[in-house]
C-alpha positions as CSV (number, residue, x, y, z in Angstrom):
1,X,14.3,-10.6,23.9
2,X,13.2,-8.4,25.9
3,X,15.2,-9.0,29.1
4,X,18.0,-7.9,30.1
5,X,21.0,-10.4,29.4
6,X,18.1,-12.5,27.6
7,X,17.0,-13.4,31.2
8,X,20.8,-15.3,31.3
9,X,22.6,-14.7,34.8
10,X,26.0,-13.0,34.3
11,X,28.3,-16.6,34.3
12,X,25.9,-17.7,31.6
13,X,26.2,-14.9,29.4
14,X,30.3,-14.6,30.3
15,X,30.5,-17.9,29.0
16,X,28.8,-17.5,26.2
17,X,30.6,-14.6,25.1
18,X,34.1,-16.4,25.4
19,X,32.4,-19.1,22.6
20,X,30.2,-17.8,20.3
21,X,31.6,-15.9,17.2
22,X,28.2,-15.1,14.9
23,X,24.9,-14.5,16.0
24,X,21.7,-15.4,13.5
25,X,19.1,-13.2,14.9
26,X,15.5,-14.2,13.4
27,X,13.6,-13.5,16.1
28,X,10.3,-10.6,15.9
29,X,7.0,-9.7,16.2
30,X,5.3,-10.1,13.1
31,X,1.6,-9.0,14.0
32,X,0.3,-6.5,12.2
33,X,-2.2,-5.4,14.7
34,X,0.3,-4.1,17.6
35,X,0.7,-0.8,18.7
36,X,4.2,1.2,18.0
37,X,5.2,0.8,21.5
38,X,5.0,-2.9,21.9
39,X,6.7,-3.4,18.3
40,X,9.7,-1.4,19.4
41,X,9.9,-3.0,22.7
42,X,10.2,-6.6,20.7
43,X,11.8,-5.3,17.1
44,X,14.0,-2.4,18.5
45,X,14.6,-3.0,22.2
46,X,15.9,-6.9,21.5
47,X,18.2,-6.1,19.1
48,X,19.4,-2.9,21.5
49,X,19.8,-6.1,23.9
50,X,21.4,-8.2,21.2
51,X,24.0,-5.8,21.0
52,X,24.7,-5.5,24.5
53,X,25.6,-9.1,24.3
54,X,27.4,-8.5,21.2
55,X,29.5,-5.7,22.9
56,X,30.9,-8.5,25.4
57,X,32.1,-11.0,22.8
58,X,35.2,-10.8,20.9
59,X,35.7,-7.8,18.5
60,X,34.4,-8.2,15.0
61,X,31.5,-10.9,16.0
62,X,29.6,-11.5,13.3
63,X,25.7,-10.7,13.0
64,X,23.5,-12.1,10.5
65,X,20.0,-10.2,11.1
66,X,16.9,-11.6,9.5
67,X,14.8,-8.0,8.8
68,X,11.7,-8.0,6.2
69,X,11.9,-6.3,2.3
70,X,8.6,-4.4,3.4
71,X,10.9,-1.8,5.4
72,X,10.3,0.0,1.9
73,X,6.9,0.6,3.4
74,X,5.1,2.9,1.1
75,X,8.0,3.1,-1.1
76,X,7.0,3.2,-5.3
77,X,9.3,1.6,-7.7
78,X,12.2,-0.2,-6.9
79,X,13.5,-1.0,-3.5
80,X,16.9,-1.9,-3.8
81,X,19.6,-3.6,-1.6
82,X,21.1,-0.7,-0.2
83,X,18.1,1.1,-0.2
84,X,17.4,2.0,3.6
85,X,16.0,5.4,4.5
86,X,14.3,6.5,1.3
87,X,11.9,9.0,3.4
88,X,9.3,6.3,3.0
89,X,5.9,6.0,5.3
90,X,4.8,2.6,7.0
91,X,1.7,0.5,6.6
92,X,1.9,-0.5,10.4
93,X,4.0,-0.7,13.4
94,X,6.0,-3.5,12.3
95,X,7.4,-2.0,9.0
96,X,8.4,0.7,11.1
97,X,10.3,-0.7,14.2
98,X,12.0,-3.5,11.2
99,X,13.6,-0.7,9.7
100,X,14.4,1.2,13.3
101,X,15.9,-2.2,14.0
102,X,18.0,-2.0,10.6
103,X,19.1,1.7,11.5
104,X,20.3,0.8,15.0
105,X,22.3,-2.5,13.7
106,X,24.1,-0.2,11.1
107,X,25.1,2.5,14.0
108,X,27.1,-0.1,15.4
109,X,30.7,-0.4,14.0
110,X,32.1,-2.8,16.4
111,X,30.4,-5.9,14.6
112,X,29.9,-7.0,11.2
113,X,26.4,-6.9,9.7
114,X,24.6,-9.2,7.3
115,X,21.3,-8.0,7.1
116,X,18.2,-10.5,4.8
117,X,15.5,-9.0,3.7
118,X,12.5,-11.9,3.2
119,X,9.6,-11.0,1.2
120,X,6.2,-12.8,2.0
121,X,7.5,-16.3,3.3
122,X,5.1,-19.0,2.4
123,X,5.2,-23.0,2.6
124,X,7.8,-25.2,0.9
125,X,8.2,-25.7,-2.4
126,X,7.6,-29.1,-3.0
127,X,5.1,-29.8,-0.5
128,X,3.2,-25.9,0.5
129,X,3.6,-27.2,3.7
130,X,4.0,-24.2,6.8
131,X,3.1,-23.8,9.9
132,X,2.6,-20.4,10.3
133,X,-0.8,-19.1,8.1
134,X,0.1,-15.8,8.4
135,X,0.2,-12.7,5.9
136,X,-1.3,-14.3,2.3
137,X,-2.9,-17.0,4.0
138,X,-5.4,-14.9,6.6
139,X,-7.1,-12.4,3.9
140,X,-7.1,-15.8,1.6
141,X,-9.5,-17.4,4.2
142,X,-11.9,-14.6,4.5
143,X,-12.1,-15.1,0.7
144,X,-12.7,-18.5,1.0
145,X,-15.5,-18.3,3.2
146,X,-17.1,-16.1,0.9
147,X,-17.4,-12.8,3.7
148,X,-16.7,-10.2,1.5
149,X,-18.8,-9.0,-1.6
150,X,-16.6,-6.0,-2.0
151,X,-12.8,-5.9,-1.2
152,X,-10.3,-3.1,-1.9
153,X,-7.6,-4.8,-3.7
154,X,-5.6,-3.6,-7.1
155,X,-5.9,-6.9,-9.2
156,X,-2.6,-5.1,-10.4
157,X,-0.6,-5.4,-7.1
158,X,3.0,-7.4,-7.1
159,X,2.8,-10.2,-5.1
160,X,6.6,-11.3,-4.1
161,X,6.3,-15.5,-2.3
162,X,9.5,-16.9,-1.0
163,X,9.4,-20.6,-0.3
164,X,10.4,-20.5,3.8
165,X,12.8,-23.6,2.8
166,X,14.3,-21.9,-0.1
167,X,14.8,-18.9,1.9
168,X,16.5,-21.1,4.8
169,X,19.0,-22.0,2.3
170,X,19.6,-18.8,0.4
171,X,20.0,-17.4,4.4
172,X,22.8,-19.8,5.1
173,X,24.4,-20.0,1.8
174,X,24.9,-15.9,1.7
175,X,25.7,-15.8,5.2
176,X,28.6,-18.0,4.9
177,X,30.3,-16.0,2.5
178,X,29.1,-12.5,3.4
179,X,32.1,-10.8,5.2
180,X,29.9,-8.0,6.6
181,X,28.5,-5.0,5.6
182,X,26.3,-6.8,2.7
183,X,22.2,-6.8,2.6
184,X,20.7,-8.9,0.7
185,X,16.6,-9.1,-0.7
186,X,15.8,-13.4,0.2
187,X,13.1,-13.1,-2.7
188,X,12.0,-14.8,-6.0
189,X,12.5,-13.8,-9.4
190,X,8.7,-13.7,-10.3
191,X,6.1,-11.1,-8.9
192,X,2.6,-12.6,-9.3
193,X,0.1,-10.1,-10.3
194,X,-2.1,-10.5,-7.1
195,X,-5.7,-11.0,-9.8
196,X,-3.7,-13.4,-11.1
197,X,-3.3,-15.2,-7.3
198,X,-7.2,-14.6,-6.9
199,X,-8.0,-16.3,-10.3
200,X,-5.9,-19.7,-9.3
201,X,-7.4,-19.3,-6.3
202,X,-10.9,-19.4,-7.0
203,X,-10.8,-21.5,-9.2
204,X,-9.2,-24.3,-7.0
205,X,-10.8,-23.5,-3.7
206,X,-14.3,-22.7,-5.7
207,X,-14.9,-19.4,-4.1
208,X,-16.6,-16.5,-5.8
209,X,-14.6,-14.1,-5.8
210,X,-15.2,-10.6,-4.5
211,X,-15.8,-7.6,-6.9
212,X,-12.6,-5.3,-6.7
213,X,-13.0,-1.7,-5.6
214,X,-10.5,1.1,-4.0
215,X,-10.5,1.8,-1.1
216,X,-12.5,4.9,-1.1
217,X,-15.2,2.6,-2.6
218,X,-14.7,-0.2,-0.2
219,X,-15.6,2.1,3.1
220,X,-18.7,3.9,1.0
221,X,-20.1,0.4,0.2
222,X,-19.1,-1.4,3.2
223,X,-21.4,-1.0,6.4
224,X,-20.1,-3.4,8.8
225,X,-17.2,-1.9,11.2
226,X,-16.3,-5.5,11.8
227,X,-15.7,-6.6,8.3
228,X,-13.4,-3.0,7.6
229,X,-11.9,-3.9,10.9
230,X,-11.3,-7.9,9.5
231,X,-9.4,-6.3,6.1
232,X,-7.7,-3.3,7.4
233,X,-4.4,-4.5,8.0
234,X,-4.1,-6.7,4.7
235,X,-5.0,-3.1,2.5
236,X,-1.6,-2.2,1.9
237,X,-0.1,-5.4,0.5
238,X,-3.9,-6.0,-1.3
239,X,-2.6,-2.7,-3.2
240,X,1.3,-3.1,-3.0
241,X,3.1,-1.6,-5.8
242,X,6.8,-1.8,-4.6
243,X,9.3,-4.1,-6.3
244,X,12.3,-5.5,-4.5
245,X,15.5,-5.4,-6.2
246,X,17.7,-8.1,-6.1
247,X,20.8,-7.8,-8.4
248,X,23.4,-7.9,-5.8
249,X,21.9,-11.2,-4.1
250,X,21.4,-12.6,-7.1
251,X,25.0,-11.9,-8.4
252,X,25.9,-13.8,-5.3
253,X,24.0,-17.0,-5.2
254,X,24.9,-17.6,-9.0
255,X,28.9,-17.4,-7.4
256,X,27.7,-20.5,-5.1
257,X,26.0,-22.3,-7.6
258,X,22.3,-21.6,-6.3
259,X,19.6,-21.3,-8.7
260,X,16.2,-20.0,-7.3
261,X,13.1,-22.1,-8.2
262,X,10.8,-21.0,-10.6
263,X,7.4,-19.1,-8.7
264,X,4.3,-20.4,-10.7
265,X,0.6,-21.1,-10.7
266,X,1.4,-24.9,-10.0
267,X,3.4,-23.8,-6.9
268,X,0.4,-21.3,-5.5
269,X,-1.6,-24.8,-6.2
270,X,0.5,-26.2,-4.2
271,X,0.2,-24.0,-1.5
272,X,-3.6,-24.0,-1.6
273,X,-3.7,-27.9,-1.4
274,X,-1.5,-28.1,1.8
275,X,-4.4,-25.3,3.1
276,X,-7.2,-27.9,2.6
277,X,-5.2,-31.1,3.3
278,X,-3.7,-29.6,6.8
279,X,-7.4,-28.3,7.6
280,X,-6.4,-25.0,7.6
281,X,-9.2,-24.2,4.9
282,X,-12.3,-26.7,5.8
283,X,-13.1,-28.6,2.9
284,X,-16.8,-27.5,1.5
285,X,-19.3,-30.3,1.2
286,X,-20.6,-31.2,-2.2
287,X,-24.1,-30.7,-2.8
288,X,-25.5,-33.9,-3.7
């Protein structure tokens, strides 16, 4: 992504831009932890090099960008489809060079844009099965191991899980009928209350769970730099209060027949069980 010509010499890429006639572009940094500058290199300056390639193909080539629903940021309410710039803040570097990414797509006229907006992608319906334990999954294991007494989450938070299988399929069912020019929000129907996530989760993984304080509470009580350090980039999604709208995509999949599965507390089960049985979580020994 972040070479010019994708690292392709100039017969590669010629040839390629006689054939190909829609691009899927799913590629990021997700890490939370990066500075600005190395998420706009990866987020910003690959699509600037995606459209560089895009420029050489025929006219009206067809892009199907995978973004993120948290360019809302720190948005309140209801984040919307064609919701964009909304003079929203950012919890971190990647929020921010996502929605750069969206702004520079949509300055580009000579292509037509479908952008998907994922919420938090977890592991398959059926099965919980992933293999990336990223976002829920790494503050879930520091509760698991018990490291935390205190921890600044809002037990009142909107937690929004997207099956990564059903959102494979929602991708490619939208794309093939989007003509460009549409954005759609790849999430579920259900928002979890995120006490309501801690509860299940306890209870199956037999944690304790932490006491629940804000924020202000959290740095007052907690001594260790490591520990604030460990949580910090989890806060604003242990406090998230921004729903994502999803008429339009919804008015859309019910035209091809698509009905989303239902998120519930036998499906965050689900995913908890694949946590223990992949090794992920390391199962606690009984006391005899």
């Amino acid at each position: 992504l972040e070479l010019s010509n994708f690292g392709l010499n100039k017969n590669e890429i010629k040839g390629l831009a006689k054939e190909i006639t829609e691009i899927y572009h799913c590629a990021a940094n997700t890490d939370f932890r990066i500075d600005l500058k190395k998420a706009r290199t990866i987020n910003v300056g690959g699509v600037k090099n995606l459209l560089k390639f895009a420029g050489k193909c025929k006219k009206g080539i067809k892009i199907n960008c995978i973004s993120t629903a948290f360019v809302a940021g720190e948005s309140q309410g209801v984040f919307n489809e064609h919701d964009l710039n909304v003079r929203q803040s950012f919890n971190n570097p990647y929020e921010q060079s996502k929605f750069e990414a969206e702004l520079l797509l949509r300055s580009h006229r000579y292509i037509r844009l479908t952008t998907f907006r994922p919420s938090i992608i977890v592991g398959e319906y059926e099965s919980g099965r992933t293999t990336s334990f990223k976002m829920f999954y790494q503050p879930l294991s520091f509760f698991y191991k018990e490291i935390f007494d205190n921890v600044p989450l809002d037990p009142e938070a909107y937690y929004n899980f997207i099956p990564v299988d059903v959102a494979a399929k929602m991708i490619v069912s939208l794309a093939n009928v989007a003509k460009g020019g549409e954005t759609y929000h790849i999430v579920s129907k259900e928002t979890i209350p995120l006490g309501r996530i801690m509860d299940i989760s306890s209870n199956f993984l037999s944690f304790k769970k932490p006491s629940y304080v804000s924020l202000q509470e959290f740095k007052e009580i907690e001594k260790s730099s490591t520990k604030k350090r460990m949580i910090e980039p989890f806060v604003p999604y242990l406090n998230f209060k921004c729903r994502f709208g999803h008429d339009e995509t919804e008015k859309a999949l019910l035209k091809e027949g698509f009905i989303l599965p239902r998120i519930d507390d036998d499906f965050i089960i689900r995913l908890l069980r694949f946590c223990l049985d992949s090794g992920y979580l390391k199962k606690k020994s009984s006391l005899a």
